[in-house]
DOVEXLUM-852498 format. One record per residue: x, y, z of N, C-alpha, C in turn; residue in three letters. Coordinates in steps of 0.1 Angstrom, whole numbers, padded with zeros to 4 digits. Layout:
# DOVEXLUM-852498
[[X, Y, Z], [X, Y, Z], [X, Y, Z], 'Ala']
...
//
This chain:
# DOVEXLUM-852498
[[1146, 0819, 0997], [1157, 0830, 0998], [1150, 0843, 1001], 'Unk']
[[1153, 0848, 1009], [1146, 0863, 1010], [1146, 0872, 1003], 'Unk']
[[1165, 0871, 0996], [1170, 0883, 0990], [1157, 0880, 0978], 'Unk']
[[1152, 0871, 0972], [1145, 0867, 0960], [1133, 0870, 0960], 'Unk']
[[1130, 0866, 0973], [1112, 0874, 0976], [1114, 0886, 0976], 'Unk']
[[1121, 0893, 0986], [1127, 0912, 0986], [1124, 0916, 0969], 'Unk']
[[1134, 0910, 0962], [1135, 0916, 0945], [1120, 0912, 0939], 'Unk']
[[1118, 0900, 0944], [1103, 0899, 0932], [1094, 0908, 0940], 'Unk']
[[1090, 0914, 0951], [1081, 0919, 0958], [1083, 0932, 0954], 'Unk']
[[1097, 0938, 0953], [1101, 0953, 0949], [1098, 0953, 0934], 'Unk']
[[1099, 0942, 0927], [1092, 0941, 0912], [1083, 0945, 0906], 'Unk']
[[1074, 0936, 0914], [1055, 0936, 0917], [1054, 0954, 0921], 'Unk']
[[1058, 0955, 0934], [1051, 0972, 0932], [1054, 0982, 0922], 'Unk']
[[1066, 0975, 0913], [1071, 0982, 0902], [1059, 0981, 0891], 'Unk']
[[1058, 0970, 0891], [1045, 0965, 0879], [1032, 0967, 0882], 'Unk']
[[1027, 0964, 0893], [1013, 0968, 0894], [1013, 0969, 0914], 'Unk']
[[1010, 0984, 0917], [1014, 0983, 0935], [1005, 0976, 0940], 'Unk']
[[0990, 0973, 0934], [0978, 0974, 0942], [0982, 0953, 0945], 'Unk']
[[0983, 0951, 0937], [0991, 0934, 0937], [1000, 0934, 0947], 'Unk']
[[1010, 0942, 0952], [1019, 0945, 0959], [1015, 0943, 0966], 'Unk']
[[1006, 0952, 0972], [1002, 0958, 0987], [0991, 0940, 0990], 'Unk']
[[0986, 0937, 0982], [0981, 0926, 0987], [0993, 0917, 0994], 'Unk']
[[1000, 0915, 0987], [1013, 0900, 0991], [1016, 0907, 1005], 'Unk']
[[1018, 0921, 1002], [1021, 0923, 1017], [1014, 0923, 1031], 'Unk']
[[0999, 0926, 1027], [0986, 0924, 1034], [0985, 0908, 1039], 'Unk']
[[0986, 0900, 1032], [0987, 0883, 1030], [0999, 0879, 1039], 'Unk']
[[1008, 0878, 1034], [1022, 0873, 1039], [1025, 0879, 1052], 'Unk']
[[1030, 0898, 1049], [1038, 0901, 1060], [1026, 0909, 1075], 'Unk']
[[1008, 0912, 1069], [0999, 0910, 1080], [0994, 0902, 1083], 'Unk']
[[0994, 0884, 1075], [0989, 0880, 1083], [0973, 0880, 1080], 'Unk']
[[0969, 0883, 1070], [0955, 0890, 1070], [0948, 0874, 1057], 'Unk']
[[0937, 0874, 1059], [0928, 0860, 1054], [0924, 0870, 1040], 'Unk']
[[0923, 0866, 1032], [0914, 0869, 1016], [0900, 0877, 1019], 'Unk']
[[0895, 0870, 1031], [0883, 0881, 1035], [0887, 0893, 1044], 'Unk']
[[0898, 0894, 1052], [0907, 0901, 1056], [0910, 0914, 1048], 'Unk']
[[0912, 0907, 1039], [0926, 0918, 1027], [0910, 0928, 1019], 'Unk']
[[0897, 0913, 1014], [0887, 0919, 1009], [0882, 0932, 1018], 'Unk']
[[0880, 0932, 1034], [0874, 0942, 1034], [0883, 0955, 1037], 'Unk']
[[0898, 0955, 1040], [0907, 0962, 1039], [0908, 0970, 1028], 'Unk']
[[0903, 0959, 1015], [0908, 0971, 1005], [0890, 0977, 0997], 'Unk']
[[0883, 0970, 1003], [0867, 0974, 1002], [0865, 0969, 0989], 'Unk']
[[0869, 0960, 0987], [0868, 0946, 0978], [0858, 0935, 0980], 'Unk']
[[0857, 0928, 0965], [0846, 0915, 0969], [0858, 0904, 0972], 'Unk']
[[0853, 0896, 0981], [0865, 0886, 0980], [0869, 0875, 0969], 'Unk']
[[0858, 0876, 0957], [0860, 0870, 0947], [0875, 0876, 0939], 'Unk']
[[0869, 0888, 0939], [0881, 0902, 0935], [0890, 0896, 0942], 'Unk']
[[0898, 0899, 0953], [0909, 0893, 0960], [0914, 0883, 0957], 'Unk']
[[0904, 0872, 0959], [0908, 0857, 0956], [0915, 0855, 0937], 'Unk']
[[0905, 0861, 0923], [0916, 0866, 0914], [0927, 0868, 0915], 'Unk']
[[0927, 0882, 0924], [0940, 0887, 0918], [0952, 0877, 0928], 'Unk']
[[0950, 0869, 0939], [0957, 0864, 0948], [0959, 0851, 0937], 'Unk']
[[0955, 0846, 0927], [0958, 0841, 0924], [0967, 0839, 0910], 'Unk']
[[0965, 0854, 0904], [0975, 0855, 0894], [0988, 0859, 0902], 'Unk']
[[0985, 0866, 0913], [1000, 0867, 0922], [1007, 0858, 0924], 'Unk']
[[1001, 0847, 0927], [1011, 0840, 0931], [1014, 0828, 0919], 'Unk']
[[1009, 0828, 0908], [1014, 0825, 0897], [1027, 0833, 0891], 'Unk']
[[1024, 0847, 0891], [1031, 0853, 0888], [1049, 0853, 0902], 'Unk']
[[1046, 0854, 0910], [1057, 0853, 0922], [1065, 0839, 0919], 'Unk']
[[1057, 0827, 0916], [1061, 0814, 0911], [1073, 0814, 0902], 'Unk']
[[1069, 0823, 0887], [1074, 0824, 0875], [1089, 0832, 0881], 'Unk']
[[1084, 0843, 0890], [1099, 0854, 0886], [1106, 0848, 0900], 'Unk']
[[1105, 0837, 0911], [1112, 0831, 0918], [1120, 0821, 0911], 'Unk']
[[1112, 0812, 0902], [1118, 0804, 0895], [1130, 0808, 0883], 'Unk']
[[1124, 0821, 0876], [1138, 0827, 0868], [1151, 0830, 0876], 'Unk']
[[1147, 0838, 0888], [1156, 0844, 0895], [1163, 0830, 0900], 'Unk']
//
């Protein structure tokens, strides 16, 4: 559902933007983990972490919602 990704996405930049701006980097550019790494002048270990509590976290509040 969109409206649910919209709310959990407007969430996430509520709670932490830098997480945000990844999902959006990811999903709505299109952009690879080494992509997003050198976009945000990151290691891509760094990315790949936090890409991965994101979408743990996106899982949880899609699933409440």
């Amino acid at each position: 559902d969109v409206l649910a990704v919209d709310a959990a996405l407007t969430k996430l930049a509520e709670v932490d933007p830098e997480q945000a701006e990844i999902v959006i980097l990811r999903f709505f550019g299109g952009l690879s983990v080494e992509e997003v790494a050198a976009v945000r002048k990151q290691s891509k270990r760094a990315v790949e972490e936090e890409w991965t509590m994101i979408k743990a976290w996106l899982r949880r509040e899609l699933a409440d919602g």
